[in-house]
N, C-alpha and C positions, 0 to 999 in steps of 0.2 A: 344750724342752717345746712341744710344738704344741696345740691348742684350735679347737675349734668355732664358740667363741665369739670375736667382732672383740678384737680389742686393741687396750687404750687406754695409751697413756702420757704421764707427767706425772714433772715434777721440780723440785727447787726449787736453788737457789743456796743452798751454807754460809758465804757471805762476812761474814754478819752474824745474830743472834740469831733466830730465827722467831717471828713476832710473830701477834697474833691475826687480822691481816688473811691471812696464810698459812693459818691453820686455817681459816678459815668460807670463805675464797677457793681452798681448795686441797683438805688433808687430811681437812677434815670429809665432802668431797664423795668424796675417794680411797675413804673406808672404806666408804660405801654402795655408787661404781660396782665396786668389787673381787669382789665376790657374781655383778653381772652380764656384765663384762666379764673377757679375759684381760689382766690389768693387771701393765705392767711401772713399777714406781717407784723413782727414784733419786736421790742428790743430784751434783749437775753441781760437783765440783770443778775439771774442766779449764778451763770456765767462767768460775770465779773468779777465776783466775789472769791475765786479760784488766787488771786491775787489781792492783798490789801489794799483799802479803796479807804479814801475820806468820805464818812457815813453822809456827810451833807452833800458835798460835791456828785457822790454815785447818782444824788439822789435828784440833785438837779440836772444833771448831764442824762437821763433817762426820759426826765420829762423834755429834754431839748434835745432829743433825740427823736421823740414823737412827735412831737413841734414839727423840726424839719423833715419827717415822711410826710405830712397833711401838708407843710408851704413847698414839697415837693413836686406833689401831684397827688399825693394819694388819696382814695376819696373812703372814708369810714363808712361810708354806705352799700360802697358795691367789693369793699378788701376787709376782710378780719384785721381789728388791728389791737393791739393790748402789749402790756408787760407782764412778762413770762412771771413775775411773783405773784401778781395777779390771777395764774391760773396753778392751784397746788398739785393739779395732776402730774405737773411737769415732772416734781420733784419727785412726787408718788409712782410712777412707771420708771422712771430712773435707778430706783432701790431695784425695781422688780429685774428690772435689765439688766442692771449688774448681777444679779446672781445667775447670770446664763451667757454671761463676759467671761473670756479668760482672762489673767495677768498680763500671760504672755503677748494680747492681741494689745492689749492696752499698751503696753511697754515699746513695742515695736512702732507706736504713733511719731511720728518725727516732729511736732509739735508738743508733746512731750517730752520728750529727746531735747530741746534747744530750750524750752522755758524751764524746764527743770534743771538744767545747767547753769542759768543764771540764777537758778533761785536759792543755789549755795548748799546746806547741809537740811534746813527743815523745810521739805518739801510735802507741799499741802496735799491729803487724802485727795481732793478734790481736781488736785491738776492731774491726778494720776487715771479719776473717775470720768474726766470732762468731758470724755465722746459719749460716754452711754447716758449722758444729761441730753446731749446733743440729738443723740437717738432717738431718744422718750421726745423732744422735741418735733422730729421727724412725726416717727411713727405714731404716735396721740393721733394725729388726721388723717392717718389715710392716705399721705401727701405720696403724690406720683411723680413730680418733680422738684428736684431744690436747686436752684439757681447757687454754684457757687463758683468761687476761684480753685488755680489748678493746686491750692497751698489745704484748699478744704476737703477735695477728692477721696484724701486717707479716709475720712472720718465718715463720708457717704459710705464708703464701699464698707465698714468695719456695719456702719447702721444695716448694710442690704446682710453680711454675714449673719448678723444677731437676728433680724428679723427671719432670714432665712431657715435658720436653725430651729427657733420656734415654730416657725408655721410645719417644720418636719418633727416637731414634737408633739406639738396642739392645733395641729389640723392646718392646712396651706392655705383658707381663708384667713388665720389671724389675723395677718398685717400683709397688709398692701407692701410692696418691696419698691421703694425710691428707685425712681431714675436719675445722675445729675445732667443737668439742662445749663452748658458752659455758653455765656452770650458772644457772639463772635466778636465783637467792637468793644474794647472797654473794659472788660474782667480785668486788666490787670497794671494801673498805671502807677510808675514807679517813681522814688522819690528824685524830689530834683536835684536832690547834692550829690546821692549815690546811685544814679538810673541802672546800675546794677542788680537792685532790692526795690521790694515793694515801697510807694509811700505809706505810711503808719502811723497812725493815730496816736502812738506813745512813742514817735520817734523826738528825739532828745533836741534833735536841732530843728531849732522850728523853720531857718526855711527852706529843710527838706518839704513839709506838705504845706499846700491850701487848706485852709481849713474853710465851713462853708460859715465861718463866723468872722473870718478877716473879713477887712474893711476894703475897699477897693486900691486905697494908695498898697495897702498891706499887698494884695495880691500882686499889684506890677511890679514891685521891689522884687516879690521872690522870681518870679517869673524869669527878671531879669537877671538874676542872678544865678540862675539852673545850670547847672554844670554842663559843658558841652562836650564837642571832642576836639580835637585836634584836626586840622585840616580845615576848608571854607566850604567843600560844594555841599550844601541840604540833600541827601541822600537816605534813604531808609535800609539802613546796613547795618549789620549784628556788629559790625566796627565801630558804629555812631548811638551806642545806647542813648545816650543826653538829646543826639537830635531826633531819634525814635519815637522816646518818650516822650516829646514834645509833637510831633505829627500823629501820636498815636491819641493825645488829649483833643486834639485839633478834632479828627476823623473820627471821634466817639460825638464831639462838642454839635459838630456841622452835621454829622451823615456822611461828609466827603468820601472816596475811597483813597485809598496813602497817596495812589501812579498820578490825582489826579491832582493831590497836597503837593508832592514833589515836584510835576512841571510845571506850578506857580511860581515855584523859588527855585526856577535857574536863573542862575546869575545874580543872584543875590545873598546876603551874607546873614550868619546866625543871628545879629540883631533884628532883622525882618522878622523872623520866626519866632524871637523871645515877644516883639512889640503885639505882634497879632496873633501869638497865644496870650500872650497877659489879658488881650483886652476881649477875647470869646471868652478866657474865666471870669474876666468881672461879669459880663454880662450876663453870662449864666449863674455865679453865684447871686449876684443881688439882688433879685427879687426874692430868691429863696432864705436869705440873711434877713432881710427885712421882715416878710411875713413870718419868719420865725419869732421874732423879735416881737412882732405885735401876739402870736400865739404866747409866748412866753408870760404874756401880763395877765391872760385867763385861764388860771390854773382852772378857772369853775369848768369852760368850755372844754379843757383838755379830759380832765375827769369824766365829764359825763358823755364824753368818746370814746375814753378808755372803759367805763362801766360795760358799756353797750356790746363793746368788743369783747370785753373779758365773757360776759355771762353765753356770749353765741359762743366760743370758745371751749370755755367750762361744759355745755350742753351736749356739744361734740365730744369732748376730752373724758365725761362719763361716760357715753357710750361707749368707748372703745375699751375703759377700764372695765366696762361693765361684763363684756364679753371676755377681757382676758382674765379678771377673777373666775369667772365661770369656767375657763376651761381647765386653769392650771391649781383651782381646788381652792380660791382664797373667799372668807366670805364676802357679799360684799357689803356697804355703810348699808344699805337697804335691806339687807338680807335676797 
């Protein structure tokens, strides 16, 4: 499918539950940009694979990962939507990418840097390769914008260098060069036990995140529980990350803007602010829980969303392979 309109794409990792920092940082923003952009969305199982996954579990947390973009908002008719294994080009541009990767650009990743530190002495080819997967991800479409956080930016700018480089190798049509597109509300909401770090899908303490599969008592508990700071006045101060984090969930949840969050709660105390965040997250996760839930029992309906996705996908994703075999001498499956 080709479009008038720029195309934007965005993905998320199935490696772990999707939490509400995914929805206000990711999904909530997919469903409004998908009206104006031609949006391709998918979940990055090849991805996850950079770290050991229980082969069942990968397997199902991928398909409930797609579940929850469609009880989202997303609509499979007017967004690309699929799993990256789904389309082998991914993997196929990927090899080609790395051979026009240095080491040294890969090493210098600071998301390398931190997961490779915890991952001890055998550290997988693949944590080392994972931006230029990411790349091939990108650049397959054409995509002119990617929607990410300020922790993903390395990994845009290293996609614009490699693409770069190529098109000053093999002509400055090859590859369209990414813009990244940082949502101003929401990109970046942080856990509630350490609102010093992001919240995280593999964080250990579970009621650091919401996930968008707690139940509603699940979600008041954590809420109520979010680490705060020291002092009473509700303030939006680099001094109050806990009460930040909390007016910052609020102001993605409503639209509100913070000055207008803040002079609700004068004169009133961090309980206010923990009761009526808990109760915007239930409201907003549950419907999205739910219709997950009912997605989850038709794997048939999920399938043949995902087929539909993959094949406009794949149709794009040869085109573009088709022209960079052409230009940099490979042949191609067709000749």
């Amino acid at each position: 499918m080709t479009s008038a309109k720029k195309t934007m794409l965005s993905a998320i990792q199935p490696s772990n539950r999707l939490t509400i920092g995914n929805y206000l940082g990711a999904l909530k923003n997919w469903v409004k940009l998908q009206h104006d952009y031609d949006c391709i969305f998918f979940s990055v199982n090849l991805h996850a694979i950079t770290v050991r996954q229980d082969p069942a579990e990968l397997k199902e947390q991928t398909y409930r990962a797609i579940a929850t973009y469609l009880a989202a908002g997303i609509n499979a008719d007017e967004a690309t939507l699929f799993i990256q294994s789904q389309v082998p080009e991914h993997a196929e541009l990927a090899w080609v990418l790395n051979c026009f990767t240095y080491m040294g650009e890969l090493g210098r990743m600071t998301q390398y840097k931190d997961k490779s530190a915890k991952q001890g002495q055998n550290i997988p080819a693949g944590l080392f390769s994972y931006p230029t997967l990411m790349a091939a991800d990108i650049l397959l479409y054409r995509t002119h914008l990617v929607p990410v956080g300020e922790d993903q930016k390395q990994h845009i700018e290293l996609t614009r260098d490699i693409a770069i480089r190529m098109n000053n190798l093999f002509g400055k049509d090859l590859f369209q060069i990414p813009e990244v597109y940082i949502p101003p509300v929401g990109a970046r909401i942080m856990s509630l036990q350490a609102p010093t770090s992001k919240m995280s899908k593999s964080d250990t303490d579970v009621n650091a995140s919401v996930y968008l599969n707690d139940t509603d008592d699940q979600i008041r508990k954590k809420v109520k529980r979010a680490v705060t700071d020291s002092g009473t006045e509700i303030a939006y101060d680099e001094e109050k990350p806990g009460v930040r984090n909390l007016l910052n969930i609020q102001s993605a949840l409503t639209g509100k803007p913070i000055p207008e969050l803040v002079a609700a709660y004068a004169g009133k105390q961090y309980g206010h602010l923990k009761v009526d965040t808990a109760e915007l997250v239930v409201e907003a996760v549950g419907p999205i829980r739910n219709r997950t839930d009912e997605l989850m029992k038709d794997h048939g309906y999920l399938e043949k969303i995902l087929a539909k996705g993959a094949e406009r996908a794949r149709t794009r994703a040869r085109t573009q392979l088709k022209i960079l075999y052409d230009r940099i001498g490979l042949v191609n499956p067709n000749g």
